[in-house]
C-alpha positions in Angstrom: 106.0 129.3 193.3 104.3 126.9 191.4 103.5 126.9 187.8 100.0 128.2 186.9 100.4 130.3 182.9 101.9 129.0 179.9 103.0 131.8 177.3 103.7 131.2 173.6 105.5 132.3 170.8 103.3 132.2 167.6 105.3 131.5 164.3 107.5 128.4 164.2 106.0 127.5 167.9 102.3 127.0 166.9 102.1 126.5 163.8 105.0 126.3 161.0 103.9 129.6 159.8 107.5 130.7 158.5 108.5 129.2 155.5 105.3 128.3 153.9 103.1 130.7 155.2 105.0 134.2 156.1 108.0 133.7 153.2 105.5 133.3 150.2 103.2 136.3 151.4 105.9 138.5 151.5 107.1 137.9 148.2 103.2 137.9 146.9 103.4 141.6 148.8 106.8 142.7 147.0 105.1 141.6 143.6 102.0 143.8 144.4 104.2 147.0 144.5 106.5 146.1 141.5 109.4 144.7 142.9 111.4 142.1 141.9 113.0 141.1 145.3 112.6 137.1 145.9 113.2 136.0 149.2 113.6 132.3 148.8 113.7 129.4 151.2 117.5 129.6 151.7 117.6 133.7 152.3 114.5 133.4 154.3 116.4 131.5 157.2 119.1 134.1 157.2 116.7 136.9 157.3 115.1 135.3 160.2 118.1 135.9 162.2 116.1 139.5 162.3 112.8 139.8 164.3 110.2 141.6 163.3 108.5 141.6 159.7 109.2 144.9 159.2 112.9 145.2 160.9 113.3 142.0 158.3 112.5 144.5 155.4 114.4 147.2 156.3 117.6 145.2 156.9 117.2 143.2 153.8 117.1 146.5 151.9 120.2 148.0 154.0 122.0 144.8 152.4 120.7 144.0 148.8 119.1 147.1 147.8 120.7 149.9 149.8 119.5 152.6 147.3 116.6 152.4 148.7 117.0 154.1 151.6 117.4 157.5 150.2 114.2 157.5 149.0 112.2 160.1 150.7 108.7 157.5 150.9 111.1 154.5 152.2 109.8 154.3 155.6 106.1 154.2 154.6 107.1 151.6 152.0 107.8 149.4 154.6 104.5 149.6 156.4 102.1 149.1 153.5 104.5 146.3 152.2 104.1 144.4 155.6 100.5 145.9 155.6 99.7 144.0 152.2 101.9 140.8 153.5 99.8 140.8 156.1 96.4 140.2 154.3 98.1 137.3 152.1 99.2 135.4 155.0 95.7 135.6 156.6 94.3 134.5 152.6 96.6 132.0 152.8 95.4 130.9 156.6 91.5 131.0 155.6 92.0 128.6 153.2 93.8 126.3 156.0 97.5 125.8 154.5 98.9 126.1 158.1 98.0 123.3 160.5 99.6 123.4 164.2 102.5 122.1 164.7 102.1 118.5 166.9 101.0 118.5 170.6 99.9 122.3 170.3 95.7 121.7 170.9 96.3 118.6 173.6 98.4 120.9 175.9 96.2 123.6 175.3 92.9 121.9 176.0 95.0 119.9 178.9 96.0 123.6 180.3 92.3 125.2 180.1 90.8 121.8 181.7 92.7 122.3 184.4 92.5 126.2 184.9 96.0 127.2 184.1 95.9 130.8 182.1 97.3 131.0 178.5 99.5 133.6 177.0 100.8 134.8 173.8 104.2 137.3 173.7 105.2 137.2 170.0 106.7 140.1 167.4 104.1 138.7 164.7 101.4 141.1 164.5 98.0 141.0 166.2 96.4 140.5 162.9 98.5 137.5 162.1 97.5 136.2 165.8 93.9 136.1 165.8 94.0 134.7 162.0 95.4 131.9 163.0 94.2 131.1 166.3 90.6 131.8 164.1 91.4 129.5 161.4 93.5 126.6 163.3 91.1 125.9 166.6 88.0 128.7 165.7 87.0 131.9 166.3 86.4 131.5 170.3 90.2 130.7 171.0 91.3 133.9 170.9 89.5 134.2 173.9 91.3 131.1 175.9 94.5 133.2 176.0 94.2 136.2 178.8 97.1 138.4 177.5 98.0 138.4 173.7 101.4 140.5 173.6 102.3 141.3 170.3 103.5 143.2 167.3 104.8 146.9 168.0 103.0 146.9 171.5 107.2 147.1 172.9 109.9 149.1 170.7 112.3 146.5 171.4 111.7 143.3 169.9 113.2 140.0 170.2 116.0 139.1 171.4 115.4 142.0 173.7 112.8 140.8 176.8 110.6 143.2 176.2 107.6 141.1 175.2 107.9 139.0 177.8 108.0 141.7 180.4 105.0 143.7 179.5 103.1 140.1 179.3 104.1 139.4 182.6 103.0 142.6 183.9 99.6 142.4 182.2 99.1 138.9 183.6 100.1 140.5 186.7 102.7 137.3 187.7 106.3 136.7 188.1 108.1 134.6 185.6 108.7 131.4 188.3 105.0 131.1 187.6 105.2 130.9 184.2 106.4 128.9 181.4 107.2 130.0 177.9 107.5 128.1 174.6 109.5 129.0 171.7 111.3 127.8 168.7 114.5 129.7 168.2 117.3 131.5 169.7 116.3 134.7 169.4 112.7 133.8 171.0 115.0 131.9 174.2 117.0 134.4 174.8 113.8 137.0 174.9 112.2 134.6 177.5 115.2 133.4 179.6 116.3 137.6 179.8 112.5 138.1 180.8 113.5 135.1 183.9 111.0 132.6 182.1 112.2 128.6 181.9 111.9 128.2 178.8 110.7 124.9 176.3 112.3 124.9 172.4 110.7 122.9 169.9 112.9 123.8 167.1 111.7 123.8 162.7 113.4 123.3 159.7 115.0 127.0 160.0 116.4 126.7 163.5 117.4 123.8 164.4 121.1 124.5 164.3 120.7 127.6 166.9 122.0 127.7 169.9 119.7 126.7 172.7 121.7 127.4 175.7 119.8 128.1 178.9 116.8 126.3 177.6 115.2 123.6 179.6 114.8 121.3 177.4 114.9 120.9 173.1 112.6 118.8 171.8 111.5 118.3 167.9 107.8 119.4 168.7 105.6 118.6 172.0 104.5 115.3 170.7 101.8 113.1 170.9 100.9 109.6 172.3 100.9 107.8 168.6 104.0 110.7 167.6 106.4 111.5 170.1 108.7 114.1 170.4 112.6 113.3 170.2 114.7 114.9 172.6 117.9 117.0 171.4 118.9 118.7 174.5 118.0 118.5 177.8 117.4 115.9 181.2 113.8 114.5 179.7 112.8 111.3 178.9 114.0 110.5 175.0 110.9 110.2 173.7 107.2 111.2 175.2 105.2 114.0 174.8 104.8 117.5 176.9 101.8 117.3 178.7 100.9 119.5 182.4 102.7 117.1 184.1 105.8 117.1 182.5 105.7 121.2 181.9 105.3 121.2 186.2 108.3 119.3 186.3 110.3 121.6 184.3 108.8 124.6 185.9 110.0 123.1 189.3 113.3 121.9 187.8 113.9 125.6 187.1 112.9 127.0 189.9 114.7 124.7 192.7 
């Protein structure tokens, strides 16, 4: 089958929405409802080892601040926590502090031009998604993807495939005709469980993962003036991703 839908991962893949973007709100959150945790750059890549913003909470309480969990109003603590973390990441996204990350709109646009379908399957929340799709490439983008998976729409989040699988079902496809992009281990494994090749570009937080079973791992999908380095992977050293080159893969993987 031939390649015809790309499917993304939001935070780390699009934009580098982790560390300067997700990190800060949720501390700007905790300090709303007078508490004291800190989660700085350091424990923030540890906690990301946990997907889900509200999974993250819960097991960074069950490890620093496991008195909390007696507490009768615990549960609901978590949800207006990553309810008010929520509304400072998209603060923080109106006033456009998160750009995408490199090659993100060219293989976009490239895709759309030539009438491949776009898909999101992310953990993020569908709040976070449509802010930045809005404040990154405009309000209409949200419309060039045709399925947006995300937040608590499975139980299971990733590693588990879950995401993937309900996006493929709701794009109606089978994962040789797709394509997913992500940025860490957890995010491969979610896709390659799901049967989708898969395309790392990997950030500052996980670049020391390990990418087995991924097609290729690049630094970001590159441009013509700023190309990507390779790290793992049979492409060329240095390029960028464009349709051709995510055909190739797709056919790579599928032979």
């Amino acid at each position: 089958m031939s390649l015809n839908t790309l499917i993304f991962d939001v935070d780390g893949t699009l934009a580098d929405t982790e560390r300067d973007g997700h990190r800060p709100s949720f501390n700007l959150a905790f300090r709303e409802f007078g508490l004291d945790w800190e989660w700085t750059v350091p424990l923030y890549g540890e906690l990301l080892a946990v997907t889900g913003g509200k999974e993250r909470i819960r097991h960074y309480v069950d490890r620093y601040h496991p008195e909390q969990l007696s507490d009768a109003h615990f549960e609901a603590l978590v949800v207006q926590l990553h309810q008010s973390k929520t509304r400072h990441y998209m603060a923080l996204l109106d006033k456009g502090s998160i750009p995408l990350r490199p090659g993100v709109l060219r293989l976009l646009n490239e895709a759309r031009q030539a009438g491949l379908t776009l898909a999101i399957a992310t953990t993020t929340t569908p709040e976070n998604v449509t802010s930045l799709l809005s404040a990154t490439l405009g309000p209409e983008s949200i419309g060039w993807f045709k399925v947006i998976a995300a937040g608590d729409i499975v139980s299971a989040k990733k590693p588990a495939p879950d995401i993937y699988l309900w996006a493929l079902d709701a794009l109606g496809i089978s994962a040789q005709e797709g394509l997913a992009f992500e940025d860490s281990e957890n995010g491969l494994r979610s896709a390659r469980a799901a049967g989708l090749p898969t395309l790392v570009t990997i950030n500052e937080y996980t670049r020391g993962q390990d990418f087995s079973g991924a097609e290729a791992v690049l630094s970001d999908l590159g441009e013509p003036h700023q190309p990507y380095a390779l790290h793992q992977g049979a492409l060329p050293p240095t390029g960028w991703v464009d349709l051709d080159l995510c055909r190739r893969i797709a056919k790579t993987s599928n032979e």
